[in-house]
C-alpha positions in Angstrom: -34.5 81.7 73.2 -36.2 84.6 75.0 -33.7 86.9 76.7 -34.5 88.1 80.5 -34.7 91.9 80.1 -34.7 94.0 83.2 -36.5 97.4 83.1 -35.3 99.5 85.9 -35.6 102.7 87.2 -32.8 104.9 89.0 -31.3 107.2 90.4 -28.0 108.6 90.0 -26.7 106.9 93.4 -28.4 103.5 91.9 -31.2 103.0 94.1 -34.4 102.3 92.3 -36.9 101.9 95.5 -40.5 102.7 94.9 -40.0 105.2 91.8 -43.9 105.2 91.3 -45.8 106.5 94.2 -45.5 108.3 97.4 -46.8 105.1 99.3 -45.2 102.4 97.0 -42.6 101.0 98.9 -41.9 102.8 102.6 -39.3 100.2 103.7 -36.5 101.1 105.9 -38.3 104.4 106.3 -38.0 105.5 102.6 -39.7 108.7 102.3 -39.0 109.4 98.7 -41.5 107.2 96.8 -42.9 109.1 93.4 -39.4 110.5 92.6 -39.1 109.1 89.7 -42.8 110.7 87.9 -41.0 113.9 86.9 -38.7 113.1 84.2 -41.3 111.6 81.6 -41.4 112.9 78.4 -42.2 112.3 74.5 -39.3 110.1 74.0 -39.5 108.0 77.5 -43.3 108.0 76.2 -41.7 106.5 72.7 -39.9 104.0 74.3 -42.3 102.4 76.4 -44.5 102.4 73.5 -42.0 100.2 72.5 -41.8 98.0 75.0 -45.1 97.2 75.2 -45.9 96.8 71.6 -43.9 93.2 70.8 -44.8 90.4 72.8 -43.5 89.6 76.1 -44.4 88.4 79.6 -43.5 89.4 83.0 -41.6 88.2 86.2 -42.5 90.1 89.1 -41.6 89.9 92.6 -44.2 89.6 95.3 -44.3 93.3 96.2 -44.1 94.7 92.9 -46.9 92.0 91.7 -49.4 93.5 94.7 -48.4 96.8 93.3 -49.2 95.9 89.7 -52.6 93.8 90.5 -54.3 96.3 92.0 -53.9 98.9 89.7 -53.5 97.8 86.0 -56.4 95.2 85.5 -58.7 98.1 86.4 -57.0 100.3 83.8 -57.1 98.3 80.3 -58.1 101.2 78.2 -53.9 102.0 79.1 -52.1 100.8 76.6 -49.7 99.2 79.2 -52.5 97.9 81.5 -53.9 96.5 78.0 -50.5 95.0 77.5 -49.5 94.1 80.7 -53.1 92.0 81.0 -52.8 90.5 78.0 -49.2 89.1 79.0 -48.0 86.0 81.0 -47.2 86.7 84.0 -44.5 84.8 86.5 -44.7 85.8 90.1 -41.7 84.6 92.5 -43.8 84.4 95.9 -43.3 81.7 98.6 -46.3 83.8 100.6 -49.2 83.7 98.0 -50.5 80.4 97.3 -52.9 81.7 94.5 -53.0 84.8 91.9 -55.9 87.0 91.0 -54.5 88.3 87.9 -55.3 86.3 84.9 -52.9 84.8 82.9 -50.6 84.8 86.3 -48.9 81.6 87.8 -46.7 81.3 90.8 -42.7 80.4 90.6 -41.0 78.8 93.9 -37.5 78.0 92.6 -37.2 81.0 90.5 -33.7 80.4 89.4 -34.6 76.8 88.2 -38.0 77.6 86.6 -36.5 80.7 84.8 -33.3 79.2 83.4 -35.9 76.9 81.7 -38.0 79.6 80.7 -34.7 81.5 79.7 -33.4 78.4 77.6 -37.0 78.0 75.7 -38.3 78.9 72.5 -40.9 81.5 74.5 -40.8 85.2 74.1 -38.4 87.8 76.0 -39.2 88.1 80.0 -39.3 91.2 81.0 -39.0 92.8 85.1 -40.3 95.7 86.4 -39.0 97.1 89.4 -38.1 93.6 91.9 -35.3 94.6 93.3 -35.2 91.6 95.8 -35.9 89.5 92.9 -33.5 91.2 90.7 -30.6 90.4 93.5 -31.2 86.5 93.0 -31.4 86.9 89.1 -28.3 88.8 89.1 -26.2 86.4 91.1 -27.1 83.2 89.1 -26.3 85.1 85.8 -29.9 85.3 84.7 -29.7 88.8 83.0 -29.6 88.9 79.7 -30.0 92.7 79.7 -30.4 95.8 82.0 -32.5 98.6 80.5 -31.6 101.3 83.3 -33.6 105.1 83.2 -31.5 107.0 85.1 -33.0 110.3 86.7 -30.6 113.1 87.3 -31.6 113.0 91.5 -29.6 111.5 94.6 -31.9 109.9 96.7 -29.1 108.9 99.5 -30.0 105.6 100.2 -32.8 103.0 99.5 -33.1 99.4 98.1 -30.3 99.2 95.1 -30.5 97.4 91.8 -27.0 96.5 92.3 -26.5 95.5 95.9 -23.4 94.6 97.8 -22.4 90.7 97.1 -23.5 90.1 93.6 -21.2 89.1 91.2 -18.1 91.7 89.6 -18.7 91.5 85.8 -17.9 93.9 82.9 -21.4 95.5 81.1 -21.3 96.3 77.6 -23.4 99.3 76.7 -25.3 98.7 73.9 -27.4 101.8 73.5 -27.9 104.9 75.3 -30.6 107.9 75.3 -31.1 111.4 76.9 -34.5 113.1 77.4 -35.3 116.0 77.5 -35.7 116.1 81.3 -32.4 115.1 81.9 -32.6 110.9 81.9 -30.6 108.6 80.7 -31.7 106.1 79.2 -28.9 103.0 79.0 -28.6 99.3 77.9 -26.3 97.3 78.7 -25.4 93.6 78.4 -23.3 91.4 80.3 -19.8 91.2 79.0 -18.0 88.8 81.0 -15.1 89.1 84.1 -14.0 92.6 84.6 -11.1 94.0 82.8 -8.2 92.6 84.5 -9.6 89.4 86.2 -10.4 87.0 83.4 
């Protein structure tokens, strides 16, 4: 069974809106995008090596799909364009009726067709960024794991990975990380009700 890995980067405050690019996500007048490109270093380097070496495919969200496409199918000499191509990619749109990037198909009931994915013999799903997608997997217990890089800045308010009405639950950290820039870099897995409510 493949687990559902999300990949997500944030900020102390938990807001993970457009960490890539000055113009990658300007909703609600966010005027913060890029913050995150600062903090990479050797081992945040190591890791995504990492990532992108064992075999996976992707579930995006609409946004951060158009994001993606236009960028990483002109860059395959990357190694995570290269891998990133090469995977299968789900995209949970109910705009787009069809998908320029190869080896990409569309998913309308995203919490039916990924508990199916989820429950099969396929490889480990990964998300990058989604938060709107994220909230939907979160409620319906999709998450197998949260992979969170944590950059030491306060951004005071953007799109959150954990927003207000998804479930209470207890997260097991299962391995943590500090760069040399200051990230944190944290796994956790879900570990039931919170302490106190079971």
């Amino acid at each position: 069974m493949g687990k559902i890995i999300a990949i997500t980067q944030l900020s102390v405050d938990g807001v993970m809106q457009a960490p890539g690019g000055p113009d990658e996500d300007k909703d609600s007048g966010f005027r913060h995008g890029g913050w995150f490109m600062h903090y990479g270093d050797d081992l945040l380097h190591k890791i995504i090596g990492e990532i992108i070496s064992g075999e996976f495919e992707l579930l995006l969200g609409r946004k951060t799909y158009d994001i993606f496409a236009s960028y990483w199918p002109l860059h395959d000499d990357d190694p995570i364009g290269k891998a990133f191509n090469k995977a299968k990619k789900y995209v949970a749109t109910r705009t787009l009726d069809h998908l320029d990037w190869h080896n990409a198909q569309i998913v309308e009931d995203v919490v039916k067709e990924i508990g199916e994915l989820r429950a099969s013999d396929g490889p480990d799903i990964h998300i990058w960024g989604s938060s709107n997608l994220l909230q939907t997997l979160i409620s319906a217990r999709l998450v197998d794991e949260h992979r969170l890089w944590i950059a030491p800045v306060v951004l005071g308010g953007g799109k959150r990975l954990f927003e207000n009405g998804v479930p209470a639950g207890g997260l097991a950290l299962v391995d943590t990380q500090v760069t040399s820039t200051g990230m944190i870099i944290n796994t956790y897995r879900p570990a039931g009700a919170l302490p106190g409510d079971a």
